[in-house]
C-alpha positions as CSV (number, residue, x, y, z in Angstrom):
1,X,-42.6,136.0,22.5
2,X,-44.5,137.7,25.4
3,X,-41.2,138.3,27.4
4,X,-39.2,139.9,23.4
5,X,-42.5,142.1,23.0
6,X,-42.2,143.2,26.7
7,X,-38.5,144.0,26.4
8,X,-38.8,145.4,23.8
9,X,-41.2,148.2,25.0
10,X,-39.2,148.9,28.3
11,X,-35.9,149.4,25.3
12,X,-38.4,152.1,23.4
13,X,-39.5,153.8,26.8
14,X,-35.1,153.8,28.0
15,X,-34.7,155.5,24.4
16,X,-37.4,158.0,24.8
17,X,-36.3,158.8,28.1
18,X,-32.3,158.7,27.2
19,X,-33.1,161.2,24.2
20,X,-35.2,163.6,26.2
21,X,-32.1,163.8,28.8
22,X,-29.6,163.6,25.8
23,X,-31.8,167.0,24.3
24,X,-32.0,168.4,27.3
25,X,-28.1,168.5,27.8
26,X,-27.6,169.2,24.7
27,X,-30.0,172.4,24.5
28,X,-28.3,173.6,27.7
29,X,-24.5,173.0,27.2
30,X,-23.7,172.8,23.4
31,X,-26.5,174.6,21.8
32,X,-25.1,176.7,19.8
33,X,-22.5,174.5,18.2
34,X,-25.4,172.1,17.2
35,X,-26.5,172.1,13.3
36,X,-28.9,174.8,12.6
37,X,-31.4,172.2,10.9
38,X,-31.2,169.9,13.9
39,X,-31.9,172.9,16.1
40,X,-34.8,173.7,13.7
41,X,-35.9,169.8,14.0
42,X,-35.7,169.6,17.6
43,X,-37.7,173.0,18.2
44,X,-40.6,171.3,16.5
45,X,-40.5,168.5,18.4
46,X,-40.4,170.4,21.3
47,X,-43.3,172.9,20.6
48,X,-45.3,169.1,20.0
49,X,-44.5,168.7,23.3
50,X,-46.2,171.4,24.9
């Protein structure tokens, strides 16, 4: 149960990490081609962020 919780945690924190990379390519290479409310989404988040 210890070593599911645990694995679980290090999956969440690879997620985290794999969607700030994903965001981060995204926002560089294909940013404009991205869906204006997505854009609008992920400028909030990234304004949290700061």
């Amino acid at each position: 149960m210890g070593v599911l919780l645990g694995l679980l945690i290090l999956l969440d924190q690879w997620i985290k990490l794999l969607y700030q990379l994903g965001h981060w390519h995204h926002s560089l290479s294909q940013g404009k081609q991205l869906n204006p409310l997505i854009q609008r989404s992920l400028m909030r988040v990234d304004r949290q962020d700061q």
